[in-house]
PyMOL commands that place a pseudoatom at each C-alpha (Angstrom):
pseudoatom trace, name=CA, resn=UNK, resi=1, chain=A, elem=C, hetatm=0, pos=[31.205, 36.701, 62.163]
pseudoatom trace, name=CA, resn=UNK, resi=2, chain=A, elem=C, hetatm=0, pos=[30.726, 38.809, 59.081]
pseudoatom trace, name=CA, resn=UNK, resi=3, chain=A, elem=C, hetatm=0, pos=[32.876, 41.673, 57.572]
pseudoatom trace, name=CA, resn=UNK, resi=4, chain=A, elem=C, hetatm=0, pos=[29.546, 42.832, 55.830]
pseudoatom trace, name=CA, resn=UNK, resi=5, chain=A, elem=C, hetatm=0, pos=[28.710, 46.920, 56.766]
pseudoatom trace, name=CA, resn=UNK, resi=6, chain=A, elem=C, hetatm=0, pos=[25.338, 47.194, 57.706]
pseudoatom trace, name=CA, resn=UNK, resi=7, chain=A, elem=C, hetatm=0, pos=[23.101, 48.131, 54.857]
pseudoatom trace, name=CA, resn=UNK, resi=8, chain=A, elem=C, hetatm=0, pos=[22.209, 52.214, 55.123]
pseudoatom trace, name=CA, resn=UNK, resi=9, chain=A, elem=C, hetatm=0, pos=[19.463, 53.923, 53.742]
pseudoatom trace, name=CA, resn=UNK, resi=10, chain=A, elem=C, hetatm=0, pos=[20.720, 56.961, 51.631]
pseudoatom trace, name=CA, resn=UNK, resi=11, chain=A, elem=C, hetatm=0, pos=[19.272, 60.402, 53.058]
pseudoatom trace, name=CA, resn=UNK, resi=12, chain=A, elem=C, hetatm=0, pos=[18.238, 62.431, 50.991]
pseudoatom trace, name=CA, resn=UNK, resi=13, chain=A, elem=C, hetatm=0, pos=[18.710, 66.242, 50.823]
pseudoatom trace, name=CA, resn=UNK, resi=14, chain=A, elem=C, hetatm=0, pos=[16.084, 68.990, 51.447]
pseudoatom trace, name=CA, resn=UNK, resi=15, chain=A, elem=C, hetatm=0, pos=[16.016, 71.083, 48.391]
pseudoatom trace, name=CA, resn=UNK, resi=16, chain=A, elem=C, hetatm=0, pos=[13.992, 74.353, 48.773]
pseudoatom trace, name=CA, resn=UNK, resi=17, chain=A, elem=C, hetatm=0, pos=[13.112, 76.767, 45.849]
pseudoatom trace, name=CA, resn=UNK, resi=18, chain=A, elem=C, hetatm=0, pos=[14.939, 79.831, 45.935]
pseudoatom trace, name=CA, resn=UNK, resi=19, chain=A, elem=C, hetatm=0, pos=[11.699, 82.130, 46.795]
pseudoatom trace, name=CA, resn=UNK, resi=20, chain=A, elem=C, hetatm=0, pos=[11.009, 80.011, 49.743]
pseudoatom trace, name=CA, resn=UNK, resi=21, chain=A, elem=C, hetatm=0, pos=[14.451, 79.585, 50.839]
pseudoatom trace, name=CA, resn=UNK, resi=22, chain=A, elem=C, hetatm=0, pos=[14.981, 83.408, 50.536]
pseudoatom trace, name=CA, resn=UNK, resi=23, chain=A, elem=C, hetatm=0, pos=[11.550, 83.690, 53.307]
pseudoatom trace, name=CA, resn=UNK, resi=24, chain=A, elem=C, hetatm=0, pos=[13.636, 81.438, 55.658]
pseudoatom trace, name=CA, resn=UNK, resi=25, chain=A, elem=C, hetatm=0, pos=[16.684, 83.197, 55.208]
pseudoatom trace, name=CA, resn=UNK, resi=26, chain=A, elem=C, hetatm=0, pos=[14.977, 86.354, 55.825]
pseudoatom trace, name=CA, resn=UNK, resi=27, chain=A, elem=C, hetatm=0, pos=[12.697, 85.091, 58.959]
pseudoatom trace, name=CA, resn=UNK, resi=28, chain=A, elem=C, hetatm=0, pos=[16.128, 83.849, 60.298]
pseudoatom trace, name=CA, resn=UNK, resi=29, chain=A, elem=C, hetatm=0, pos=[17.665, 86.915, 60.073]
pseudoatom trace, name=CA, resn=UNK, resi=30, chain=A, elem=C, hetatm=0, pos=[14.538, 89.112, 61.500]
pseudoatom trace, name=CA, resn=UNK, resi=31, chain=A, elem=C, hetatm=0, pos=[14.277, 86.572, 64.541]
pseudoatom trace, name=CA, resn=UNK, resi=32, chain=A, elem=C, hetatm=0, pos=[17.902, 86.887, 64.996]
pseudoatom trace, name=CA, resn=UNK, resi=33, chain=A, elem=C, hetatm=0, pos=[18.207, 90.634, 64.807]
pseudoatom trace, name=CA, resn=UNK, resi=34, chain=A, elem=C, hetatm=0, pos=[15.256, 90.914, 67.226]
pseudoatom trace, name=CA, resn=UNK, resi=35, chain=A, elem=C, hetatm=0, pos=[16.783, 87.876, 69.679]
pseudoatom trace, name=CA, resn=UNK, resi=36, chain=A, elem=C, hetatm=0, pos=[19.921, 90.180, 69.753]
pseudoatom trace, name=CA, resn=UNK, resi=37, chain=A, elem=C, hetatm=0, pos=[18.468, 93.743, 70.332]
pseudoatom trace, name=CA, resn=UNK, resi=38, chain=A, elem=C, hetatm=0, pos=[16.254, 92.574, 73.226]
pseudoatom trace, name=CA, resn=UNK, resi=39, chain=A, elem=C, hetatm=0, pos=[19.288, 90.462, 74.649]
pseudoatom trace, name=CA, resn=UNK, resi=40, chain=A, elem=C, hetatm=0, pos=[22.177, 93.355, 73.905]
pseudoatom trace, name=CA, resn=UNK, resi=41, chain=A, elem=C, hetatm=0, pos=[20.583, 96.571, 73.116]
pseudoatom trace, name=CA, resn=UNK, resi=42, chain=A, elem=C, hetatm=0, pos=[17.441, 97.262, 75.298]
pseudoatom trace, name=CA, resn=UNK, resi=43, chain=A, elem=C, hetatm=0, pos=[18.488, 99.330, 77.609]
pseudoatom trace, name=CA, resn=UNK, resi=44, chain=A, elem=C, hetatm=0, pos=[14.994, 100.421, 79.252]
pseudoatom trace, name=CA, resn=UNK, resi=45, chain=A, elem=C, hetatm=0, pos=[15.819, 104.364, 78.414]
pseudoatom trace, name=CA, resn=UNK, resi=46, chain=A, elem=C, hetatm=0, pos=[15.518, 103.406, 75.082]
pseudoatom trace, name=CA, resn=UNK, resi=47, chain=A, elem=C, hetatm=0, pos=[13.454, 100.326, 75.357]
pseudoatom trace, name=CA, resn=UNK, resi=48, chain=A, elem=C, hetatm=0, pos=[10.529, 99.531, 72.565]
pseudoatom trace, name=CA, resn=UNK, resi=49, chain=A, elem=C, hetatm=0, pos=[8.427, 98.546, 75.462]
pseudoatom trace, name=CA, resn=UNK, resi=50, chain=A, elem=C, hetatm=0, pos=[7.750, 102.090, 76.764]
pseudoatom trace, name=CA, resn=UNK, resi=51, chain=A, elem=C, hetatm=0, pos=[9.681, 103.343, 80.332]
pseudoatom trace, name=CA, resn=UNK, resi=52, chain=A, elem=C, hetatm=0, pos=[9.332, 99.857, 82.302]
pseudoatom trace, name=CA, resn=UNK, resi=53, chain=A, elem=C, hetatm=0, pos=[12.235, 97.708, 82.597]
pseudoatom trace, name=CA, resn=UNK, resi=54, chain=A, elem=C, hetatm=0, pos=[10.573, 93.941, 82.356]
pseudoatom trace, name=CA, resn=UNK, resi=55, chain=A, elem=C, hetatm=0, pos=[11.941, 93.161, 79.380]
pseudoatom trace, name=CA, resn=UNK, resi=56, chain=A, elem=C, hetatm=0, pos=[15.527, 94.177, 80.372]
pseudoatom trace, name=CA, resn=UNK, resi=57, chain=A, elem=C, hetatm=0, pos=[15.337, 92.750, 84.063]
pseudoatom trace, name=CA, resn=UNK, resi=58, chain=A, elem=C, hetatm=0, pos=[14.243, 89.266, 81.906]
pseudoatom trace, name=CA, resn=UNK, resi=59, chain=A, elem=C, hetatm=0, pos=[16.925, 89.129, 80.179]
pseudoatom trace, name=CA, resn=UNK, resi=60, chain=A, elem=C, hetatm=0, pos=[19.634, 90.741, 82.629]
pseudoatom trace, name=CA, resn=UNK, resi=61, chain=A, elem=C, hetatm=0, pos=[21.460, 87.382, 83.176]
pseudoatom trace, name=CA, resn=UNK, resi=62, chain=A, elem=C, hetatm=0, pos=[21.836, 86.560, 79.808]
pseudoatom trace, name=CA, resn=UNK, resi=63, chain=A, elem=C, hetatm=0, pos=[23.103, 89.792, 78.932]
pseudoatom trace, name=CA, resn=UNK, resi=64, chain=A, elem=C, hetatm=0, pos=[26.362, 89.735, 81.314]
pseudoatom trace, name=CA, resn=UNK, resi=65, chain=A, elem=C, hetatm=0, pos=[26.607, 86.061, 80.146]
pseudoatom trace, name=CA, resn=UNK, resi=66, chain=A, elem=C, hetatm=0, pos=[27.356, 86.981, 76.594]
pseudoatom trace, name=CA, resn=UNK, resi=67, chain=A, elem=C, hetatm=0, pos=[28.826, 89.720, 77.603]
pseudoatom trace, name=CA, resn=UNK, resi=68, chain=A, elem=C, hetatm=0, pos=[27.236, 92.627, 76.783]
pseudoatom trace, name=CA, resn=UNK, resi=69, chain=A, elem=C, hetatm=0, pos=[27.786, 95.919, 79.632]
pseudoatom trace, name=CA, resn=UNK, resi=70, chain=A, elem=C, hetatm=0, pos=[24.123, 96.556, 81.358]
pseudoatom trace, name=CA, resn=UNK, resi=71, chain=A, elem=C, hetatm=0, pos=[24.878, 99.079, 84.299]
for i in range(1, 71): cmd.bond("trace and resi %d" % i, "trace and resi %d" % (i + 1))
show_as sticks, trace
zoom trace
């Protein structure tokens, strides 16, 4: 038996340009932003999607399970 490490192949990093880094940082946050206001802020009485509740009734489980007040 040998004491020899198995050979590796070195990764290599993913190096983006700053303009296109800044469009994924900024898609990120936009995704996020609307991931959280449709999870914790949509309320129905206030909703984006007009006076039906869909949106808020498809997301009322996750909403108590991060713990955001719906009621």
């Amino acid at each position: 038996m040998s004491d020899v490490p198995a050979a590796r192949s070195a990764s290599t990093p993913v190096v983006l340009p700053i303009p296109r880094a800044a469009l994924w940082l900024a898609g990120t946050v936009i995704l996020a932003l609307a991931v959280y206001y449709f999870i914790g802020v949509d309320q129905g009485a206030i909703s984006v999607s007009g006076h039906n509740y869909y949106i808020h009734e498809f997301m009322h489980d996750g909403r108590h399970f991060f713990g955001f007040p719906c009621h």
